[in-house]
C-alpha positions as CSV (number, residue, x, y, z in Angstrom):
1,X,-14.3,-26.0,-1.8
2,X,-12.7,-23.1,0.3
3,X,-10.0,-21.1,-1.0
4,X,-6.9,-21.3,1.0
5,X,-5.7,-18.2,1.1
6,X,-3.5,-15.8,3.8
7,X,-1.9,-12.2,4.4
8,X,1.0,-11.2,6.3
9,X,1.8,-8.6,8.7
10,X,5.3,-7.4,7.7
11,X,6.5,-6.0,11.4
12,X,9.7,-4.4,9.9
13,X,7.3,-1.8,7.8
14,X,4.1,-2.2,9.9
15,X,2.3,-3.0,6.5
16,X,-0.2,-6.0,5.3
17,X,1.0,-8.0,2.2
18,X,-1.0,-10.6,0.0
19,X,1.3,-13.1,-0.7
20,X,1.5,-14.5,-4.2
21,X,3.8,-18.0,-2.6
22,X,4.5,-19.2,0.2
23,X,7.2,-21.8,0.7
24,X,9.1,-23.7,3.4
25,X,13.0,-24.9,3.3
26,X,13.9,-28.4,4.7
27,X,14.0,-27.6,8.2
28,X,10.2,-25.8,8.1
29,X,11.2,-21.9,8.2
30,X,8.7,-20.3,6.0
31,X,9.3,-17.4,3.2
32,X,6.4,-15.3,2.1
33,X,6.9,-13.5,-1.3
34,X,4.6,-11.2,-2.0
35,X,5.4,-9.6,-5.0
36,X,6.6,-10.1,-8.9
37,X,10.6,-10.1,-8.4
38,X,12.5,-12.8,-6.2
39,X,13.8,-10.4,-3.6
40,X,10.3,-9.0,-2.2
41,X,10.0,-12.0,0.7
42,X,10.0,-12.0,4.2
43,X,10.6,-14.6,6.7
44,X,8.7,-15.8,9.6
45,X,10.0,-14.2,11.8
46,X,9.7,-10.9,10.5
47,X,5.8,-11.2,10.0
48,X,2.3,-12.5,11.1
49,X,1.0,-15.0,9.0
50,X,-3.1,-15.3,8.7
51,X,-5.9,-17.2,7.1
52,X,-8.4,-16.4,5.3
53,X,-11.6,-17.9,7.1
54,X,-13.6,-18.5,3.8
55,X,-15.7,-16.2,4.1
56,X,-16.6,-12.9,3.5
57,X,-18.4,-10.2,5.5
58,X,-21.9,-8.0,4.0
59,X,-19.8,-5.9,1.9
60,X,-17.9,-8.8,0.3
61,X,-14.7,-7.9,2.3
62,X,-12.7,-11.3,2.6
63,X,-12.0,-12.2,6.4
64,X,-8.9,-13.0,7.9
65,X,-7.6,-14.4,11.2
66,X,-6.7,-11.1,13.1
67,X,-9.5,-8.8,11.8
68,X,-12.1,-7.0,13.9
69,X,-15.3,-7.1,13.3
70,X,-18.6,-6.2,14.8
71,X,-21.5,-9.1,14.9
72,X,-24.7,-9.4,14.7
73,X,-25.5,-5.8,13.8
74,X,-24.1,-4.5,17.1
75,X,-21.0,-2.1,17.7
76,X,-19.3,-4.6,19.8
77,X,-15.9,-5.1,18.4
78,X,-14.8,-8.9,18.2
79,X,-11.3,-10.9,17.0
80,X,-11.6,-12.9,14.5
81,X,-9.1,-16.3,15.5
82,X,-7.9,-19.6,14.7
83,X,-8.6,-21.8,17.8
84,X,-6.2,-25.1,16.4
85,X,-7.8,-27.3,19.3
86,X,-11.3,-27.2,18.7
87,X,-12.5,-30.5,16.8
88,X,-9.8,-30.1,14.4
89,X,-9.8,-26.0,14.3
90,X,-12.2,-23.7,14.0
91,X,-12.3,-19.7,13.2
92,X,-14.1,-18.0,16.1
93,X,-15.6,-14.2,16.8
94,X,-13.6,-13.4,20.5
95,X,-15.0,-10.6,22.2
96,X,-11.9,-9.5,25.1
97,X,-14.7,-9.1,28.2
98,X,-17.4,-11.0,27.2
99,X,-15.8,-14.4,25.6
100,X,-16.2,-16.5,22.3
101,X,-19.2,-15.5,19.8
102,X,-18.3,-18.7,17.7
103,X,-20.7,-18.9,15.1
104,X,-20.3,-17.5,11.7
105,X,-23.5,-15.3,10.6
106,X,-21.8,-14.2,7.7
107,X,-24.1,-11.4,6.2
108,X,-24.4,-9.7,9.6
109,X,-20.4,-9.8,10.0
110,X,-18.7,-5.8,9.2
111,X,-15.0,-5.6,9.3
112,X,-13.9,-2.6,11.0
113,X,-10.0,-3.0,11.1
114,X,-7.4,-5.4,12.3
115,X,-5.7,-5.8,15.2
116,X,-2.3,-4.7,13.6
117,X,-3.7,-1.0,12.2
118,X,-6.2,-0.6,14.5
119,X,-5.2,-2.2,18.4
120,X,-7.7,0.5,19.9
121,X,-10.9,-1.2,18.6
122,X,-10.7,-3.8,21.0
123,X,-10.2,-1.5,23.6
124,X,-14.1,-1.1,24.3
C-alpha cells in the first residue's frame, strides 16, 4: 500500500517542513504542525502543501510534487506534478518546453532540487 505522506513550503520563512499532522476545522481550512509542541503550525495559506508520489528516486530520496528531477539519465530538468484530472490523478514528469514525460522509471529518476530552493533549474 503507498504511504501517504506530504511536506510543506512554509512561505513566511522560505523553508520545507515535514509535517508530523495535518488537520482541517469544520469549514475545511487546513493546519499543518510540523513539530513536537502545539504552537509550531502553519495555515494554508501561509504554505504549499505536497505529496509524496510513492516513490523514491536511485538514491532512495523520497519524491514530492514540486521537485525537479532529471529522467531517464539525461540532464533535462523536469517538474514533478499532481495532474487531479487525469483518470482520477496521476503524478507526472513536466518538462516547461518540451511537455509531459509521464511515466515513472523510477531507478533512472535523480532529484536535483525543488521548485521552491531552486526556481533556476527549470530555467534550461
Amino acid at each position: 500500500m503507498k504511504e501517504i505522506k506530504f511536506r510543506a513550503w512554509d512561505r513566511r520563512r522560505n523553508r520545507m517542513l515535514y509535517p508530523t499532522e495535518i488537520c482541517f476545522d469544520h469549514s475545511g481550512k487546513m493546519t499543518v504542525y510540523y513539530g513536537v509542541d502545539v504552537d509550531e503550525k502553519i495555515t494554508c495559506d501561509q504554505a504549499d502543501v505536497m505529496q509524496f508520489t510513492g516513490l523514491t528516486n536511485k538514491k532512495g530520496r523520497e519524491i514530492y510534487e514540486g521537485d525537479i528531477a532529471n529522467v531517464d539519465g539525461r540532464e533535462d530538468p523536469h517538474l514533478v506534478e499532481f495532474v487531479p484530472k487525469a483518470s482520477g490523478g496521476r503524478f507526472q514528469f513536466t518538462h516547461p518546453k518540451k511537455g509531459v514525460w509521464s511515466c515513472f522509471p523510477e531507478p533512472s529518476i535523480e532529484i536535483i532540487g525543488n521548485i521552491y530552493e531552486n526556481p533556476e533549474l527549470l530555467q534550461s
